[in-house]
BALOBA-1460 file (C-alpha; in Angstrom, 3 decimals):
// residues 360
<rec num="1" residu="x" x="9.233" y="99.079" z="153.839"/>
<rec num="2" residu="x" x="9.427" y="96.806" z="150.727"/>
<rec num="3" residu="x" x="8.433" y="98.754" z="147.682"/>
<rec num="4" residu="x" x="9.323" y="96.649" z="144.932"/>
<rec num="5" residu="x" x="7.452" y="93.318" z="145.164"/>
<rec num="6" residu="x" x="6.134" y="91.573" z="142.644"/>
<rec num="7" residu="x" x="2.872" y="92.116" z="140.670"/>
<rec num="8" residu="x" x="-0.231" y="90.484" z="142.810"/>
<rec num="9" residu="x" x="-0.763" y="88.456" z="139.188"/>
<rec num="10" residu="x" x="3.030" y="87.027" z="140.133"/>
<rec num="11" residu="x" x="2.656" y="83.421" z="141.710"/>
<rec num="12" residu="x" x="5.513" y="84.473" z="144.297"/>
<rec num="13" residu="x" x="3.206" y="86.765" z="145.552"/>
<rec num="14" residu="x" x="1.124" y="85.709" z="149.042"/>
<rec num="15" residu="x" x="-2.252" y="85.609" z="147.353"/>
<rec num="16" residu="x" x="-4.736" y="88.943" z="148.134"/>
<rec num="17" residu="x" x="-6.528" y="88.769" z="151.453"/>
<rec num="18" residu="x" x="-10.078" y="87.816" z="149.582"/>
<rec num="19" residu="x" x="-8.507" y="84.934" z="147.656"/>
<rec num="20" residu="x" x="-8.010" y="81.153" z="149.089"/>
<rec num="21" residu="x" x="-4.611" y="79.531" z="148.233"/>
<rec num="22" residu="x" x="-6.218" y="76.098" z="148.041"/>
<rec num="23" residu="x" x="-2.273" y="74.673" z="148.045"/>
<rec num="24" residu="x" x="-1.780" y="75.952" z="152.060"/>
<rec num="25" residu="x" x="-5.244" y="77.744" z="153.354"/>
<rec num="26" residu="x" x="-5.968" y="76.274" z="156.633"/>
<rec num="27" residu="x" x="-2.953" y="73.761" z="156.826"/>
<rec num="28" residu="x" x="-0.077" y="73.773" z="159.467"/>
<rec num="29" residu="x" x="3.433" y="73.203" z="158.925"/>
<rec num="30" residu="x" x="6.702" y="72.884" z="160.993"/>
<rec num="31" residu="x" x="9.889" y="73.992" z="159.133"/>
<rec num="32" residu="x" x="13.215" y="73.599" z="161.233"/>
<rec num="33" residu="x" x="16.135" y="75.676" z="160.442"/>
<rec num="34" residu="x" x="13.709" y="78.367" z="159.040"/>
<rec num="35" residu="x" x="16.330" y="81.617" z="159.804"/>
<rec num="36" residu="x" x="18.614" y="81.185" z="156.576"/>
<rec num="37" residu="x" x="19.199" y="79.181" z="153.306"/>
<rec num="38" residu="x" x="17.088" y="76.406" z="152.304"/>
<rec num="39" residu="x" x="14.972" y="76.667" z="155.373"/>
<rec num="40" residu="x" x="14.529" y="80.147" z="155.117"/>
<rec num="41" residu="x" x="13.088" y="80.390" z="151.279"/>
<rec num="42" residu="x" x="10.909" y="77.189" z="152.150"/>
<rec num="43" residu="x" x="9.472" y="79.247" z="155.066"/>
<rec num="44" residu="x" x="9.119" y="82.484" z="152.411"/>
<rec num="45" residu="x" x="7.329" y="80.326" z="150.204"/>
<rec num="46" residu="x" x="4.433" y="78.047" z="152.037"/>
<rec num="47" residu="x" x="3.882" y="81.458" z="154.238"/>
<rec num="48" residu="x" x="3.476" y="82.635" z="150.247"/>
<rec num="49" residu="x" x="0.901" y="80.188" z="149.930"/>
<rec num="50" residu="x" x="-1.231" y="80.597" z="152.828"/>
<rec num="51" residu="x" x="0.019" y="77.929" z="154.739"/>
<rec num="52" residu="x" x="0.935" y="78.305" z="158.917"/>
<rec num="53" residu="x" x="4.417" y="77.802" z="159.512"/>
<rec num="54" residu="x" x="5.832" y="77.189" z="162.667"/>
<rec num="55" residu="x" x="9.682" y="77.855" z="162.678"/>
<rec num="56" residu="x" x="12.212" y="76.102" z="164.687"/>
<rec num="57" residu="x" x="15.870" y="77.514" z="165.199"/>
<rec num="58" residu="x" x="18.469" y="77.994" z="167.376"/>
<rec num="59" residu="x" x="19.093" y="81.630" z="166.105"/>
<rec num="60" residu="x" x="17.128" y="84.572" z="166.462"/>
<rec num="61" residu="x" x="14.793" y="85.071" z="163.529"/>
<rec num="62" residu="x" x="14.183" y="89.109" z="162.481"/>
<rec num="63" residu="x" x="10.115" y="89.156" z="161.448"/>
<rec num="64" residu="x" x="10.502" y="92.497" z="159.686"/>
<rec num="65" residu="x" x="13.716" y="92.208" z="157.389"/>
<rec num="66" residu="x" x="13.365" y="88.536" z="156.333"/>
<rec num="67" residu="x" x="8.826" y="88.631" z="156.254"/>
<rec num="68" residu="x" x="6.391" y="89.964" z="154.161"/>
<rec num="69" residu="x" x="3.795" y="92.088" z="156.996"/>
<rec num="70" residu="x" x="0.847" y="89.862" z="155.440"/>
<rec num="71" residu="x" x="2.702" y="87.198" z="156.126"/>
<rec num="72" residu="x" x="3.694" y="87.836" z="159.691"/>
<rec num="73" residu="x" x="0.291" y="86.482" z="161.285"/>
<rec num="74" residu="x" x="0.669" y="83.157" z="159.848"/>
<rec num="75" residu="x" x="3.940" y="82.877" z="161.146"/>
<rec num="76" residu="x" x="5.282" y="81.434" z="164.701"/>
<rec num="77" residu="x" x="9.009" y="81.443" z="165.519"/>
<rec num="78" residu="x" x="10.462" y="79.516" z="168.492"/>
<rec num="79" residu="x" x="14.173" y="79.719" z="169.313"/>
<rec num="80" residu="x" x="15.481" y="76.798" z="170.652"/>
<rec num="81" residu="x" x="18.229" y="73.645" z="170.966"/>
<rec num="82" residu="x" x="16.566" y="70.816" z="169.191"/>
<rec num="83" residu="x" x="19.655" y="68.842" z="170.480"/>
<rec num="84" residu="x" x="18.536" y="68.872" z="174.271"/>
<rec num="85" residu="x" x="16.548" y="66.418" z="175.470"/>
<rec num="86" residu="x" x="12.700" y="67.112" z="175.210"/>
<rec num="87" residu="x" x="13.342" y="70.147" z="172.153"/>
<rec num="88" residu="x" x="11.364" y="68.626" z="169.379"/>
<rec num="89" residu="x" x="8.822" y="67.315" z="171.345"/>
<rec num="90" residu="x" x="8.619" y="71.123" z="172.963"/>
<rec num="91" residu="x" x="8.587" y="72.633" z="169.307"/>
<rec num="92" residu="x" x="5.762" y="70.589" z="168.313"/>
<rec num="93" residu="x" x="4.048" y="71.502" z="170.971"/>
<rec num="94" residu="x" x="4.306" y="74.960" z="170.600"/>
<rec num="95" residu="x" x="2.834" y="74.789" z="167.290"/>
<rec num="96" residu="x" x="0.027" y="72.760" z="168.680"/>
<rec num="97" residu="x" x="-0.565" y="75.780" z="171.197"/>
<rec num="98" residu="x" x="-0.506" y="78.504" z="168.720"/>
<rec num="99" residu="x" x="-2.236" y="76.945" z="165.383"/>
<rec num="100" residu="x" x="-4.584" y="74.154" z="167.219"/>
<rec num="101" residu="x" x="-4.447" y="70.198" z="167.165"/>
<rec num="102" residu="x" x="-2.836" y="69.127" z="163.580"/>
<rec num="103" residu="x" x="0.233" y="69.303" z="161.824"/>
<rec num="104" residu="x" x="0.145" y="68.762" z="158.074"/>
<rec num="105" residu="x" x="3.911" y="69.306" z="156.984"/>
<rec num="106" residu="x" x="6.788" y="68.300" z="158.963"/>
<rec num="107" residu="x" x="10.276" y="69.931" z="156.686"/>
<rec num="108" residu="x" x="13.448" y="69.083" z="158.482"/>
<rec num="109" residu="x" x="16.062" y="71.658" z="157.332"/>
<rec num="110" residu="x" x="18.717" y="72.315" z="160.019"/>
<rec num="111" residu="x" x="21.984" y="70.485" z="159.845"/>
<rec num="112" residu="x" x="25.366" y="71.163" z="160.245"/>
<rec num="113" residu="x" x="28.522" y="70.134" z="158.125"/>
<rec num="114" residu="x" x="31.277" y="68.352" z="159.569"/>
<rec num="115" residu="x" x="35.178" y="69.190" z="159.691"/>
<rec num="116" residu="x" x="35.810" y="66.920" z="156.805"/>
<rec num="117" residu="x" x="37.709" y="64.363" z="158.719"/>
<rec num="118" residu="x" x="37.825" y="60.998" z="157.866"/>
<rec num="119" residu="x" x="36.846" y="57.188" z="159.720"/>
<rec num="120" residu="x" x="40.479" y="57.521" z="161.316"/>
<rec num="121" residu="x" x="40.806" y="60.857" z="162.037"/>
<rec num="122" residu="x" x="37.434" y="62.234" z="163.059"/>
<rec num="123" residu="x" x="36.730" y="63.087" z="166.879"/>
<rec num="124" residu="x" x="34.026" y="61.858" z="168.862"/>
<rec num="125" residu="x" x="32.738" y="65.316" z="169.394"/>
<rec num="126" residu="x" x="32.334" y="65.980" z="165.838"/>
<rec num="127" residu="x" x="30.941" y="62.523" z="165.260"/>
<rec num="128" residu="x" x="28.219" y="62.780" z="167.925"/>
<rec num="129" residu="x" x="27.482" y="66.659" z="167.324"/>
<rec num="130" residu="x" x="26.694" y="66.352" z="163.596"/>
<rec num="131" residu="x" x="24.819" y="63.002" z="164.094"/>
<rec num="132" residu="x" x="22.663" y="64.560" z="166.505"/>
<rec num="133" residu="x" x="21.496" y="67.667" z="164.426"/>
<rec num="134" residu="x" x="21.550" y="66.001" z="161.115"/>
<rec num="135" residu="x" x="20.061" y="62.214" z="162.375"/>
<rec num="136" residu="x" x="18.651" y="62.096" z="165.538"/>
<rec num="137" residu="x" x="16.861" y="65.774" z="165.617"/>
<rec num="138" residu="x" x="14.967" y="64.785" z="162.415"/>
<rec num="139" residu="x" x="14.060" y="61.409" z="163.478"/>
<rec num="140" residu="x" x="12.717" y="62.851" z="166.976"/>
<rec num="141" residu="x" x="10.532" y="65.517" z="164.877"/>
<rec num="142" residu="x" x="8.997" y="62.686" z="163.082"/>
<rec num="143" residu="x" x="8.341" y="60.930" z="166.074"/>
<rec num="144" residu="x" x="7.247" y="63.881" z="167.761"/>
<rec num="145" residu="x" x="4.509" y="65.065" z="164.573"/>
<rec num="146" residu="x" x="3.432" y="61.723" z="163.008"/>
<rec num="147" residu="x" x="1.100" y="60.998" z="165.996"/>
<rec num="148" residu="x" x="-0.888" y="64.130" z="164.866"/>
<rec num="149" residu="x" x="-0.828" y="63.179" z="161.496"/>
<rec num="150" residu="x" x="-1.769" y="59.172" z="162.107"/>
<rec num="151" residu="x" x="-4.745" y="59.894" z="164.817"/>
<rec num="152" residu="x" x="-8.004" y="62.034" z="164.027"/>
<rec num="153" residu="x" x="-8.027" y="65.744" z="164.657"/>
<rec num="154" residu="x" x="-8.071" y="67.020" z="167.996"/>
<rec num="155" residu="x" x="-10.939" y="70.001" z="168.879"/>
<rec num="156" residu="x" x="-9.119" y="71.231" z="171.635"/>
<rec num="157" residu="x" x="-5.614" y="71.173" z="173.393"/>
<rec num="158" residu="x" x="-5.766" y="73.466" z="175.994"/>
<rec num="159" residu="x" x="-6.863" y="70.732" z="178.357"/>
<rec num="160" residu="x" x="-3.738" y="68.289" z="177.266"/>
<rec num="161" residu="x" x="-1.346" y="71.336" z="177.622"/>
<rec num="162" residu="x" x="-2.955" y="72.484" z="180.773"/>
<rec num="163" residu="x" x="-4.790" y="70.266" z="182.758"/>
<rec num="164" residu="x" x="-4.795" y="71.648" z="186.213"/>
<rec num="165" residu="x" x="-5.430" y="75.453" z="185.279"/>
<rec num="166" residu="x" x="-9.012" y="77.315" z="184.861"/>
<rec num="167" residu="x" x="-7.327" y="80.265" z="183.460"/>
<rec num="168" residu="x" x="-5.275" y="80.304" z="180.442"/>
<rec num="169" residu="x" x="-3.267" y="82.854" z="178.976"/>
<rec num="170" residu="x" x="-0.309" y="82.787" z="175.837"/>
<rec num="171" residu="x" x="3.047" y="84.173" z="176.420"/>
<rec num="172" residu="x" x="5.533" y="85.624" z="173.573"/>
<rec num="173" residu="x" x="5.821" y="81.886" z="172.549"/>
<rec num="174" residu="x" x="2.891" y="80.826" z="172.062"/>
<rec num="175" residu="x" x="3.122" y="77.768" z="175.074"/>
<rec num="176" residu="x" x="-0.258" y="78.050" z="177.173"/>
<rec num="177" residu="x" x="0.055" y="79.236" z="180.813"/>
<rec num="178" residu="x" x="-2.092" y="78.946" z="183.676"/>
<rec num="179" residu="x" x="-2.659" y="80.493" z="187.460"/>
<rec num="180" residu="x" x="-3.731" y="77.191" z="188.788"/>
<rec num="181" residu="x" x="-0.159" y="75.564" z="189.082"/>
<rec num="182" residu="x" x="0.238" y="73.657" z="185.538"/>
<rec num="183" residu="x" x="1.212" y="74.525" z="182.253"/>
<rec num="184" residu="x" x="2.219" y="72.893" z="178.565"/>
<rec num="185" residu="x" x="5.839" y="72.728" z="179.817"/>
<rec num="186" residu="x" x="4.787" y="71.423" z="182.890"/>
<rec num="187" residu="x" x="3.422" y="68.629" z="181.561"/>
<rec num="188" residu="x" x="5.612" y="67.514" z="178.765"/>
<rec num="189" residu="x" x="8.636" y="67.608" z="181.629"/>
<rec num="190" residu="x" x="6.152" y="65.051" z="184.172"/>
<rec num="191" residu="x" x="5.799" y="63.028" z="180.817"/>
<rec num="192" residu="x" x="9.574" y="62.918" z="179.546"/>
<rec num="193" residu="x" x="10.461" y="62.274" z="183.609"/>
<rec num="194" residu="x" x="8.014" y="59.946" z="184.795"/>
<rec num="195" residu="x" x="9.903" y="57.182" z="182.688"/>
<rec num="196" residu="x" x="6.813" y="55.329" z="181.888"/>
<rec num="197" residu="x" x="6.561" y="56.284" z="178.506"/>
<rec num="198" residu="x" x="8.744" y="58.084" z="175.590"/>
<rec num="199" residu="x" x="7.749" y="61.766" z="174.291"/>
<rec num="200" residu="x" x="6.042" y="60.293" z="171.542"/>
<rec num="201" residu="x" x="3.352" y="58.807" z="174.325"/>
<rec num="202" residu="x" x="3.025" y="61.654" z="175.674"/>
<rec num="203" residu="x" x="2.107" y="62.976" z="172.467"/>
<rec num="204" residu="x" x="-0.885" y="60.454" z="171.957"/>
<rec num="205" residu="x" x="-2.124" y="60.763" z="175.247"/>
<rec num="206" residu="x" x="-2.531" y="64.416" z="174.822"/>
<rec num="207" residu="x" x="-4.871" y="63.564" z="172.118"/>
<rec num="208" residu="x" x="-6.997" y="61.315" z="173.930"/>
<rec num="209" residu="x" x="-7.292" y="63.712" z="176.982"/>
<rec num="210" residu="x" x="-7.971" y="66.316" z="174.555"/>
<rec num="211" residu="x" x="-11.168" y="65.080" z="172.632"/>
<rec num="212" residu="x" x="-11.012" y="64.437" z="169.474"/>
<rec num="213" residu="x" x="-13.067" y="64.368" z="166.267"/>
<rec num="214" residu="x" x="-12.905" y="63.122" z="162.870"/>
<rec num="215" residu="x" x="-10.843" y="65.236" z="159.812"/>
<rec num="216" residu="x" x="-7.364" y="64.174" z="159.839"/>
<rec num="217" residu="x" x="-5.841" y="63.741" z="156.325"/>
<rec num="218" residu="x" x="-2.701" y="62.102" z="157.004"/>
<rec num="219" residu="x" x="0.428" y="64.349" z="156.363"/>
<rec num="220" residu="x" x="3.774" y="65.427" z="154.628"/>
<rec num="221" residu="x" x="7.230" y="65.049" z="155.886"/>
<rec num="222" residu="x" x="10.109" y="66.589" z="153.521"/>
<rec num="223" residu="x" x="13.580" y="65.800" z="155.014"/>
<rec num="224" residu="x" x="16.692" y="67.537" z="153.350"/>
<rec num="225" residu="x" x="19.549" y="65.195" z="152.856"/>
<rec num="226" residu="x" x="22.417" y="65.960" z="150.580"/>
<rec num="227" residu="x" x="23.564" y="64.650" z="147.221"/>
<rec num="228" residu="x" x="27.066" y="64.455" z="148.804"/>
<rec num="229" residu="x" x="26.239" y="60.877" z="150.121"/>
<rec num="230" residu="x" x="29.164" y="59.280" z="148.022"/>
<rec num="231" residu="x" x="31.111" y="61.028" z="150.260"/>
<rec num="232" residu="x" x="33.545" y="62.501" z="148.092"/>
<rec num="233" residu="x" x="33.987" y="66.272" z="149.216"/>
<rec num="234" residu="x" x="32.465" y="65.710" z="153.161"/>
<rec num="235" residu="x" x="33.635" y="64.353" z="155.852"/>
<rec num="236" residu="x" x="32.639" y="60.474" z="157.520"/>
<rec num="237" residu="x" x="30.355" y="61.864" z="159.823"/>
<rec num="238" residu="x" x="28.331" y="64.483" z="157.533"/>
<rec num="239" residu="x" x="28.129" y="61.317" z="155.145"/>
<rec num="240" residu="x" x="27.195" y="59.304" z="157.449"/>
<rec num="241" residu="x" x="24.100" y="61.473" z="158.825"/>
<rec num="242" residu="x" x="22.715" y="62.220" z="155.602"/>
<rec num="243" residu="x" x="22.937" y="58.337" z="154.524"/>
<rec num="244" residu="x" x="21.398" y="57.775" z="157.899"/>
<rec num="245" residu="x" x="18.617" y="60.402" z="157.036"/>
<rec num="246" residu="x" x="17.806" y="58.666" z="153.872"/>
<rec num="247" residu="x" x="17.336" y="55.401" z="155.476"/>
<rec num="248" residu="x" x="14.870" y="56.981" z="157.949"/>
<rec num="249" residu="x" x="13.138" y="58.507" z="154.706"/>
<rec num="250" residu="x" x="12.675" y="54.893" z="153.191"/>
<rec num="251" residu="x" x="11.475" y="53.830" z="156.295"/>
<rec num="252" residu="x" x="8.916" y="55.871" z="157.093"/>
<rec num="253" residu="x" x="7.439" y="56.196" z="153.627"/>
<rec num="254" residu="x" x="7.414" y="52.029" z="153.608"/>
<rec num="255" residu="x" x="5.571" y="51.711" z="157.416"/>
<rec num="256" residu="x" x="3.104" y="54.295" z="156.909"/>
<rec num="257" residu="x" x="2.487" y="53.860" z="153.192"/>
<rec num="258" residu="x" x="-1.471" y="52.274" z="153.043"/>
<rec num="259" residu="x" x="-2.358" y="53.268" z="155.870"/>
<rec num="260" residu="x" x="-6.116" y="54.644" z="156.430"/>
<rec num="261" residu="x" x="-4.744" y="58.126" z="157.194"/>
<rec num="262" residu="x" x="-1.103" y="58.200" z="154.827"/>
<rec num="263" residu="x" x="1.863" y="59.748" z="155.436"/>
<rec num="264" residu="x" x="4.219" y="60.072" z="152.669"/>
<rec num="265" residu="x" x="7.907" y="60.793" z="153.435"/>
<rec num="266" residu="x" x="10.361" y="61.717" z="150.539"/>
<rec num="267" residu="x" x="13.645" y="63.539" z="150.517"/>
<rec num="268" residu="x" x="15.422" y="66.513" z="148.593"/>
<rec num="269" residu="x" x="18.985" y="65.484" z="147.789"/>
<rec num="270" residu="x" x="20.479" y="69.530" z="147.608"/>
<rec num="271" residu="x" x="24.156" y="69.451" z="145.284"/>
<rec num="272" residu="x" x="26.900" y="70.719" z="146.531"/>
<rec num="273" residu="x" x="26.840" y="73.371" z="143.818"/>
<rec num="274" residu="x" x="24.017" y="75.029" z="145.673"/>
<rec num="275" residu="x" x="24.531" y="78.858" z="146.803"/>
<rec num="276" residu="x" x="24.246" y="78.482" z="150.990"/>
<rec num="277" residu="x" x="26.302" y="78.399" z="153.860"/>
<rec num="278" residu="x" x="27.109" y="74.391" z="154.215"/>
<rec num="279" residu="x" x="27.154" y="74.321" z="150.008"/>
<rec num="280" residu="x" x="29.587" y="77.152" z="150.333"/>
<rec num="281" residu="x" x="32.124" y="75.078" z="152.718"/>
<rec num="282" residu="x" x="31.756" y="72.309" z="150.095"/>
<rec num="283" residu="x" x="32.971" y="73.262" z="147.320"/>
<rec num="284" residu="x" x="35.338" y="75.804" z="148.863"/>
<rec num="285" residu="x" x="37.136" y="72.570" z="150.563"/>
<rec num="286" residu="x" x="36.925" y="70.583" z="147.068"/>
<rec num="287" residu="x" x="38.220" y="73.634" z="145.393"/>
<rec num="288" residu="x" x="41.194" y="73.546" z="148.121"/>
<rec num="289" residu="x" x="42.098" y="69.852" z="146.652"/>
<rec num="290" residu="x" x="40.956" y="70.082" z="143.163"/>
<rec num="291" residu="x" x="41.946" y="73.533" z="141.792"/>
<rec num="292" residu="x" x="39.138" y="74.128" z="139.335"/>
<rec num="293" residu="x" x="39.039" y="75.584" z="135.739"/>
<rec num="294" residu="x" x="39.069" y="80.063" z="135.694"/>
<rec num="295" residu="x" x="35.504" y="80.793" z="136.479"/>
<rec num="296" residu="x" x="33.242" y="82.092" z="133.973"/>
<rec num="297" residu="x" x="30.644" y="82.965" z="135.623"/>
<rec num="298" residu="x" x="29.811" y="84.607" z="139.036"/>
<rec num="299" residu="x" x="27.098" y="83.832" z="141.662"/>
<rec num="300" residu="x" x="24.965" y="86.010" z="144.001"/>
<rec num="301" residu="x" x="25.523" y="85.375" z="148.072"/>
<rec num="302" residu="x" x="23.171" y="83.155" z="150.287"/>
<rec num="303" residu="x" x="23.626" y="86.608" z="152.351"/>
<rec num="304" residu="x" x="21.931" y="88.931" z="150.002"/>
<rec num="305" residu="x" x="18.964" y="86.176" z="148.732"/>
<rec num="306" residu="x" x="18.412" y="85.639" z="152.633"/>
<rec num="307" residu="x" x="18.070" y="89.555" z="152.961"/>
<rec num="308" residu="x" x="15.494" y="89.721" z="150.016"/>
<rec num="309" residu="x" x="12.014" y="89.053" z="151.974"/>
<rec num="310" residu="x" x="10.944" y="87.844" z="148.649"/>
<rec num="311" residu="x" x="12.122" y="87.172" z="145.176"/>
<rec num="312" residu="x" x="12.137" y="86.578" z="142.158"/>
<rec num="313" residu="x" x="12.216" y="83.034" z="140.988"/>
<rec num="314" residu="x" x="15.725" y="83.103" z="139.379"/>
<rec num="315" residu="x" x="16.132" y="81.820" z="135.582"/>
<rec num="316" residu="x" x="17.966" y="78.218" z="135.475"/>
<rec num="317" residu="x" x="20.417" y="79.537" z="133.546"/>
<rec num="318" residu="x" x="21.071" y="82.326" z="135.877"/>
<rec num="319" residu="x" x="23.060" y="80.719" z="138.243"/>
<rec num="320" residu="x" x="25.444" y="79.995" z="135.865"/>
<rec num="321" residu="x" x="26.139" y="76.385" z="137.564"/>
<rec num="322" residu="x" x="24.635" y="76.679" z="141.352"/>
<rec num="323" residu="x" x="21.360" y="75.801" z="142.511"/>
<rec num="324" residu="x" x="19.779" y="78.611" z="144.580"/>
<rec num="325" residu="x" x="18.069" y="77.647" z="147.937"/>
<rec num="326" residu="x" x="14.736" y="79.170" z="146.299"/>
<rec num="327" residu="x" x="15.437" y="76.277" z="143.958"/>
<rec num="328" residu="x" x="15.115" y="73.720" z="146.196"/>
<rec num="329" residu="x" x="12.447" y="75.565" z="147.997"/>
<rec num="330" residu="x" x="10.297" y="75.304" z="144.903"/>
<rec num="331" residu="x" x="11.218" y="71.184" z="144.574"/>
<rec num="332" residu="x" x="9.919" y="71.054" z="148.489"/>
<rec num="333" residu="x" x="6.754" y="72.560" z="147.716"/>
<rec num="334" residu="x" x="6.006" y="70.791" z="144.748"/>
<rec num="335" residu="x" x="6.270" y="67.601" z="146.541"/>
<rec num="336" residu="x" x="4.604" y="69.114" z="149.772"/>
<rec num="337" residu="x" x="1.498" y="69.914" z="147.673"/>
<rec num="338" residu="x" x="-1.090" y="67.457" z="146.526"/>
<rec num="339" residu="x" x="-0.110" y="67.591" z="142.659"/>
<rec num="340" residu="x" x="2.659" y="64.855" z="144.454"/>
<rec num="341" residu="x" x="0.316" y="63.033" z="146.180"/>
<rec num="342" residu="x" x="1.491" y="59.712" z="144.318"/>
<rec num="343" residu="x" x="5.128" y="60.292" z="145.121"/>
<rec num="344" residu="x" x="6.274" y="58.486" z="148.162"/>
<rec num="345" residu="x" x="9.745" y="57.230" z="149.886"/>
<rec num="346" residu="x" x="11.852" y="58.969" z="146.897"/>
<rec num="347" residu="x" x="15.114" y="61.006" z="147.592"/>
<rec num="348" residu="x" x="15.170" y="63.290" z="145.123"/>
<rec num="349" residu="x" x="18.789" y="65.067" z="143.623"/>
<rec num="350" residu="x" x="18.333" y="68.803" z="143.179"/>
<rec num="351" residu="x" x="21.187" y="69.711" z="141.194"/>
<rec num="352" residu="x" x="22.507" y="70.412" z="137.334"/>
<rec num="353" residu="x" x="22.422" y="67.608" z="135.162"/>
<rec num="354" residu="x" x="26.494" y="67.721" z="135.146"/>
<rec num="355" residu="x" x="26.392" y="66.881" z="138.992"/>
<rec num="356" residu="x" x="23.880" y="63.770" z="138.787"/>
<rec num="357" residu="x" x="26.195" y="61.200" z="139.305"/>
<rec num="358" residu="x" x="27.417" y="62.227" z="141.933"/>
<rec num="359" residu="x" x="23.882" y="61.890" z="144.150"/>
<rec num="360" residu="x" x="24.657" y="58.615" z="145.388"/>
């Protein structure tokens, strides 16, 4: 279907079937908001790189137009409300079902911009809508993966996710099923219900009813905040969500930092010169009140880069002003892979120099 890929020399070509990837080969990693933008080309690019990706989303997400076909086995897609109560917990599990009992890289992606309102005009259901997709879902995730990244490697978790069944089968998502009365979903409902204990419990104890063994190497969380924190060109409550998320950054990196089995936690600070959907609204609404300069230059659409299964690593210059979602794609995976191994609790502006100082 796709005839005009890259060279297999190309590095933004999935590496042939008899060579290891060393960067991704036998890792796991969760990527929410994986069906467009920054989440997409992040996706593109680990699956590039042998990793496993798990996507998250609320939308549907089309394997053959947005996938390379080598690419397609690594992948597992689950459509779903992270919002509701129990999501991330159920997305994490879902990738323990269908790649086994670790999870290297946790990316949050998915947010939401606001209506631009300000402290005295915004509306509850704005404020509580964008706080939950752009603060609490990420926080939950990281509640819901670091337990797998803290505690040894599990063998097994078809026991944890299925305890009462002798016969196991997968359905189209990947959650374990079984004739004998109980399965995954099953049990993470009796653990979210039973009120004794939080999802993140229920986590750990399917790890110690599991069996575990040695071989955990700690893990990477990447959460996407926005250079817009000064708040000029957003609205209270998208500023307030993405200073929120880069408070939960700092935190984690600090608790975690030393620990026997290390977690670092950094963030991507995306300008609002950056060619997707929410960067789009931005500077479309700051163009509204600040009438720019005649354009020089024109950009390409997040549409037709989202179409493109895989491309070409644009030229800086090309851009002519606006960072590309493959752009910050490329930051993520640097600091996802082990050359960034020292780097830890940073929030990190992915812009043009002219933008800078506007990051905080």
């Amino acid at each position: 279907m796709y005839n005009n890929f890259p060279p297999p020399t190309s590095p933004w070509t999935s590496p042939r079937a008899a060579v290891i990837d060393p960067m991704g080969y036998g890792k796991t990693a969760i990527i929410t908001g994986c069906c467009s933008g920054i989440g997409l080309r992040t996706t593109q690019l680990l699956l590039a790189h042998q990793f496993q990706v798990c996507g998250l989303d609320q939308r549907d997400f089309d394997y053959r137009r947005l996938l390379r076909e080598a690419d397609q086995c690594r992948f597992h897609f689950h459509k779903g409300d992270l919002t509701e109560k129990g999501g991330c917990e159920e997305g994490v599990r879902i990738c323990i079902a269908t790649f086994g009992g670790t999870v290297d890289v946790l990316i949050n992606v998915a947010g939401i911009l606001d209506d631009f309102s300000s402290a005295d005009t915004v509306t509850d259901e704005i404020w509580d809508r964008v706080l939950a997709v752009n603060l609490t879902v990420p926080v939950r995730m990281m509640r819901a993966v670091i337990p797998f990244m803290t505690q040894p490697t599990a063998v097994t978790y078809s026991d944890a996710f299925n305890n009462d069944s002798n016969s196991n089968t997968r359905d189209n998502d990947g959650i374990i099923n079984g004739s004998g009365g109980g399965n995954g979903a099953d049990y993470w409902r009796r653990g979210s219900s039973m009120g004794g204990f939080d999802s993140s419990d229920a986590i750990r104890r399917s790890t110690s009813s599991a069996g575990v063994s040695s071989g955990s190497k700690g893990g990477v969380i990447i959460n996407v905040a926005s250079a817009a924190t000064s708040g000029d060109g957003v609205g209270v409550a998208y500023a307030a969500s993405k200073h929120g998320l880069i408070g939960a950054t700092k935190n984690v990196s600090s608790h975690f930092h030393g620990h026997n089995i290390p977690i670092r936690c950094n963030a991507v600070l995306p300008g609002s010169h950056i060619d997707s959907a929410v960067g789009h609204l931005i500077h479309d609404h700051d163009h509204e009140h600040h009438p720019p300069l005649p354009p020089t230059t024109t950009t390409t659409t997040s549409t037709k880069l989202d179409n493109n299964p895989h491309p070409h690593p644009p030229h800086p210059s090309a851009s002519g002003g606006t960072i590309t979602a493959l752009e910050v794609a490329q930051t993520i995976l640097f600091l996802v892979s082990d050359a960034a191994h020292a780097i830890n609790g940073v929030c990190l502006p992915i812009d043009h120099p002219q933008q800078h100082q506007n990051a905080f």
